[in-house]
C-alpha positions in Angstrom: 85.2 106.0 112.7 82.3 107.3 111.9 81.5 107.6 107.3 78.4 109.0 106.2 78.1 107.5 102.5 75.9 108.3 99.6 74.9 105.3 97.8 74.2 105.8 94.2 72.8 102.0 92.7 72.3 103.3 89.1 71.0 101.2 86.1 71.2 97.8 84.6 73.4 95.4 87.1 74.4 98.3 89.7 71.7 97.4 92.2 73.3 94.1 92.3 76.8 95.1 92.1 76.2 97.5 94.8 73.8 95.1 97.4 77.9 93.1 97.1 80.0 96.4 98.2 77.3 97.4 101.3 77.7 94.1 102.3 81.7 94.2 102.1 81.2 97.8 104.1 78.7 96.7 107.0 81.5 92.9 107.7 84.5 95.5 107.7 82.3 97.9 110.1 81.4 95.7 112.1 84.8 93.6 112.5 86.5 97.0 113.4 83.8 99.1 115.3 83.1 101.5 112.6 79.9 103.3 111.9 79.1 103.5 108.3 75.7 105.4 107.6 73.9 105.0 104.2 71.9 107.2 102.1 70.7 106.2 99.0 70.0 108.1 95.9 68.8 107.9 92.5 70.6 108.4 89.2 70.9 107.6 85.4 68.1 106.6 83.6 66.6 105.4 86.7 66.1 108.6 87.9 65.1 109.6 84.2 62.1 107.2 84.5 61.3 108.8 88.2 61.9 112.8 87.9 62.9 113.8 84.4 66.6 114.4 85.3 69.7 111.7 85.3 71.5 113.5 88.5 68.4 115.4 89.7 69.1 118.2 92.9 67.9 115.8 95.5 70.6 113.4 94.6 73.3 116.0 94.6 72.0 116.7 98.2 72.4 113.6 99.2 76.0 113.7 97.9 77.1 117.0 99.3 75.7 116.0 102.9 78.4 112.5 102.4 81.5 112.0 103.2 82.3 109.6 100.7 79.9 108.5 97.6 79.9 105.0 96.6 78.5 104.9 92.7 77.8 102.2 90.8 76.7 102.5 86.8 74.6 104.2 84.9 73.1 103.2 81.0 70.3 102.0 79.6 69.8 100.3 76.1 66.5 102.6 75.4 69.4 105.1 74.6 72.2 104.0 73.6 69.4 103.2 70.7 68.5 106.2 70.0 71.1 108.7 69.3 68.5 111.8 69.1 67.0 111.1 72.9 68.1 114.7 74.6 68.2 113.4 77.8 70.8 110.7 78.7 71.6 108.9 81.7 75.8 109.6 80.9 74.7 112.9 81.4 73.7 112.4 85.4 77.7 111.0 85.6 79.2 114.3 84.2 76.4 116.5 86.1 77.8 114.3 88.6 81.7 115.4 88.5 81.0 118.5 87.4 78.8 119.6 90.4 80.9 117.6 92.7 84.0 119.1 91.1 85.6 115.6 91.2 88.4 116.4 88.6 90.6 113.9 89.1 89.7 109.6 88.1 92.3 107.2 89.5 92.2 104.3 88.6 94.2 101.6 89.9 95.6 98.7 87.1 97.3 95.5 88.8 97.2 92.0 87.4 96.1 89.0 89.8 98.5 86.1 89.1 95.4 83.1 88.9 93.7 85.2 85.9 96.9 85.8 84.1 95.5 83.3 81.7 92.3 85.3 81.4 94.1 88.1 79.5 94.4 88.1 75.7 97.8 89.1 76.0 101.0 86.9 77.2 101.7 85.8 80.3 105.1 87.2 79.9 104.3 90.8 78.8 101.5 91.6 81.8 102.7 89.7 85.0 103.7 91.9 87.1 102.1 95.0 85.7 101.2 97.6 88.2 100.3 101.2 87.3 98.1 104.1 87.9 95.9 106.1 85.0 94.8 109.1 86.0 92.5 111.3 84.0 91.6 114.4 84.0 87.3 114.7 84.2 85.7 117.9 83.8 87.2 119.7 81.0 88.2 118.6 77.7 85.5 117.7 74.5 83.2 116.1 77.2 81.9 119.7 78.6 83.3 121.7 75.2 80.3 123.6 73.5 78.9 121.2 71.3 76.6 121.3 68.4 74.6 118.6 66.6 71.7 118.8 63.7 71.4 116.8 60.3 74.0 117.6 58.5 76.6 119.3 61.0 78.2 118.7 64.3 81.1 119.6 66.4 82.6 119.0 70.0 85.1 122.1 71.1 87.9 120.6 73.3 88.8 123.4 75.7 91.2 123.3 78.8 92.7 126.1 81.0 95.8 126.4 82.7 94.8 125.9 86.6 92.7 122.6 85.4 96.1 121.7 83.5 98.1 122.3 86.6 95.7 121.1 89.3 95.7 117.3 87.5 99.5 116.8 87.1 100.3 118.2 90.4 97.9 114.8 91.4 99.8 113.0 89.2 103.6 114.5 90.6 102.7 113.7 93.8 101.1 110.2 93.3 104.6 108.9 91.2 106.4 110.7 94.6 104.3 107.6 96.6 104.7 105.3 93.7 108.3 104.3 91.8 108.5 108.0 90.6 108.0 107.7 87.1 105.4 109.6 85.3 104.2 109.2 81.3 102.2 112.2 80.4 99.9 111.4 77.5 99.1 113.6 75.2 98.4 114.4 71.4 100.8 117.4 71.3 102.0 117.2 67.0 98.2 117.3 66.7 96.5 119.0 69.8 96.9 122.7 70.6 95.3 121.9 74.0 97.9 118.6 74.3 100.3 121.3 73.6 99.2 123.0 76.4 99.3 120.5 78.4 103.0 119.0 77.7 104.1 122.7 78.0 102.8 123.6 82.0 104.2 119.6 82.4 107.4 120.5 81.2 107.6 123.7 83.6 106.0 121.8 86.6 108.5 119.0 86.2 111.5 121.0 87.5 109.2 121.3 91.1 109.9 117.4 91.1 113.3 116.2 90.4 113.2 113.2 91.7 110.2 112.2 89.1 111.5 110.8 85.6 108.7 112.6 83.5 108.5 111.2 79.9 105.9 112.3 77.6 103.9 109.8 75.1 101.3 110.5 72.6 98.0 108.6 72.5 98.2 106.2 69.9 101.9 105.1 71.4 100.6 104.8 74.6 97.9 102.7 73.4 100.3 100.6 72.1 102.7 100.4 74.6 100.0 99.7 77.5 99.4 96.5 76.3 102.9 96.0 74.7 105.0 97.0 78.0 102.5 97.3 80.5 105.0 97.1 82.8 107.1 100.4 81.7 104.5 102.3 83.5 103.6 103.5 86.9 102.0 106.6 86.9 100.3 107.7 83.3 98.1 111.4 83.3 96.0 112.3 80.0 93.2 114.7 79.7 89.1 113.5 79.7 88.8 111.7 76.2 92.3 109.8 76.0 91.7 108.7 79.5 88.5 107.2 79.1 90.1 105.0 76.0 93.0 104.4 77.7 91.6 102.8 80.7 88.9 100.8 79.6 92.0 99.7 76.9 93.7 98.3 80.3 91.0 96.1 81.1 92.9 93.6 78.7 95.6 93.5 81.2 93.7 92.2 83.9 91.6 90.1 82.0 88.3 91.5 82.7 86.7 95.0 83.5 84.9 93.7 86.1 88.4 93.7 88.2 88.5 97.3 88.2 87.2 99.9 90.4 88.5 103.7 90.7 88.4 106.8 92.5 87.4 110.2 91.4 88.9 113.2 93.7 88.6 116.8 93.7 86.6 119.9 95.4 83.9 118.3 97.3 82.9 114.6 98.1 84.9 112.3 96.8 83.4 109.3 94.7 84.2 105.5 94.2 83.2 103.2 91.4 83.9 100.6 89.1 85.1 101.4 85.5 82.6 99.1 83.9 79.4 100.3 82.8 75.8 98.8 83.4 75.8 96.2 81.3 71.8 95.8 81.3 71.8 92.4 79.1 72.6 90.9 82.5 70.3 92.9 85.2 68.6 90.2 87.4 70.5 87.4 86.3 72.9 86.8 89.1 75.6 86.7 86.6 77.7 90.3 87.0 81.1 90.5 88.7 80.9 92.4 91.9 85.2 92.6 92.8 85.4 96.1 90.9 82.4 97.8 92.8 83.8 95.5 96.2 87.7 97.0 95.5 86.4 100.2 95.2 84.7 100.4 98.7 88.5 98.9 99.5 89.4 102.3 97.8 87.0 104.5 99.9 88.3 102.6 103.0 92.1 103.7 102.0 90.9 107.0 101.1 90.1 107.6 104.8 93.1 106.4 106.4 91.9 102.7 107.0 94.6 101.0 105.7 94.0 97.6 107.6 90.5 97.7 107.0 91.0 98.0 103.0 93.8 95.6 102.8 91.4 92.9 104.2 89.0 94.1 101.7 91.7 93.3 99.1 93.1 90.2 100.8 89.1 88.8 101.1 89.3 89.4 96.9 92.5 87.9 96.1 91.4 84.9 98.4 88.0 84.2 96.7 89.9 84.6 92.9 92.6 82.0 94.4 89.6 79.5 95.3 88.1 80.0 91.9 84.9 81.5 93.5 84.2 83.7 90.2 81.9 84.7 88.3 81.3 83.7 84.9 83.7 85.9 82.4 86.6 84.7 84.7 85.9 81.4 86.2 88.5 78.3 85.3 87.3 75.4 82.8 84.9 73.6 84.8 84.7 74.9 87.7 81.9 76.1 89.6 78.8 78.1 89.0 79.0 81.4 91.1 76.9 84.2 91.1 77.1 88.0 92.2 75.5 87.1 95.4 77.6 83.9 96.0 80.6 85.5 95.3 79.9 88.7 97.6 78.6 86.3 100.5 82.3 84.1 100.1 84.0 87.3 100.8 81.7 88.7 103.3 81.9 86.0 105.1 86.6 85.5 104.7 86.1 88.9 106.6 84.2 87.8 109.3 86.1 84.6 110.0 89.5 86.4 109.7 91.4 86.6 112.8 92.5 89.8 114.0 
């Protein structure tokens, strides 16, 4: 098969991260005779310092001639500082989905049995734990009309019926592949939009019997995710409770860095890791690559390659079980692995895996 792929590196440790995930790509082409073709782009505040604009046209190009666009982070201390700046690099991400109409994030959240212990919770309450968050990503407070001087400011939370409808039917009809059972999360006692939302639920809900739907607001879900993480299997919120929501579940597996996602919708579809760009560590060989390598695993699946992504997986799970790990999850003791050393370990499982 043939996948043209935009490449999208990003800020702080993103080059690095991403060097890991072509790497992962060009040992799975090569092991099954695929043709992966790369263009790379610039974004965040990268592309700031270059052209003036965080997701500039030529980068949207580069995405819209893809097939599949393989992001990794974007964030830069020099504004996160400075809460006046008026151009952001978060802003080239939602230019990003917005333009891309990627309206759908799915992320993935399974716990690996050798990091249990790296979890701040009990052994007992996350083993086993294996759902799906998906959040809605271009409506909501995020792209409301928003207003901000000295003394005043406001973010409008706004959502219409087909972006209401077009999200859950993703999230029907992942629970249908799943164990179906779907939690819609909302903030309906509160939220005239939430009660918008648990309203076209409830009537789209009859169009899947065989779906338990049960409905959850926010701060019980919250709760509950790390208190039964295992009552789940497919959760859909809107923009702002999904973003909490998710990086909430990186306490289940013990380390955002094990988490990569999808983002779906109208055009090309995107794959990344939840975690941002952490720039304390840029160029110090210390980042964890598995989200950005499990989400080229995800871009894999996406197009059908079933075997070539379950290596991919397979490859992680087996470098995790040696204790080849970076930092923030290695065992007491053991070795000293970087993001190259860990990316080269599973590079190479793939190419020494018989067929």
């Amino acid at each position: 098969m043939n996948i043209k792929i935009a490449i999208l590196p990003g800020d702080g440790i993103g080059p690095e991260i991403m060097k890991q995930g072509v790497a992962v790509l060009d040992a799975i082409a090569s092991k099954f005779n695929h043709k992966f073709e790369y263009e790379e782009a610039i974004c965040g505040a990268h592309a700031i310092d270059e052209v003036g604009d965080p997701y500039p046209p030529q980068t949207h190009e580069a995405c819209m001639r893809a097939d599949a666009v393989l992001f990794a982070a974007v964030g830069d201390l020099r504004y996160d500082n400075d809460p006046t700046a008026p151009i952001r690099p978060e802003q080239g991400l939602l230019a990003m989905r917005k333009q891309l109409g990627l309206f759908a994030n799915v992320r993935p959240v399974v716990t690996f049995p050798c990091l249990l212990h790296k979890s701040p919770l009990k052994d007992e309450l996350i083993s086993g734990a294996d759902f799906v968050v998906i959040r809605e990503l271009t409506g909501g407070m995020y792209f409301g009309e928003r207003h901000q001087d000295n003394d005043h400011a406001f973010d409008t939370d706004v959502y219409t019926r087909p972006e209401i409808e077009r999200i859950l039917r993703v999230g029907f009809e992942m629970a249908m592949t799943r164990r179906r059972h779907l939690t819609v999360v909302d903030k309906a006692n509160i939220l005239a939009t939430s009660r918008l939302w648990r309203q076209i639920a409830q009537e789209m809900e009859q169009q899947y019997p065989d779906v338990q739907t049960d409905y959850m607001f926010i701060d019980n879900a919250s709760m509950r995710v790390l208190t039964e993480p295992r009552f789940f299997d497919v959760i859909v919120t809107e923009n702002t409770f999904g973003d909490i929501l998710t990086d909430e579940t990186s306490c289940i597996t013990g380390s955002m860095g094990l988490q990569p996602s999808s983002s779906l919708g109208e055009h090309t579809p995107l794959f990344e890791p939840v975690h941002g760009s952490w720039p304390q560590a840029a160029g110090k060989n210390i980042a964890n690559p598995l989200a950005q390598i499990l989400s080229a695993a995800m871009l894999l699946e996406h197009f059908g390659l079933e075997a070539e992504g379950a290596l991919v997986r397979e490859a992680v799970t087996a470098s995790l079980d040696a204790n080849v790990r970076t930092p923030e999850i290695q065992v007491e003791g053991g070795d000293c692995y970087g993001t190259r050393e860990v990316g080269a370990w599973i590079v190479n499982y793939i190419n020494e895996k018989q067929s």
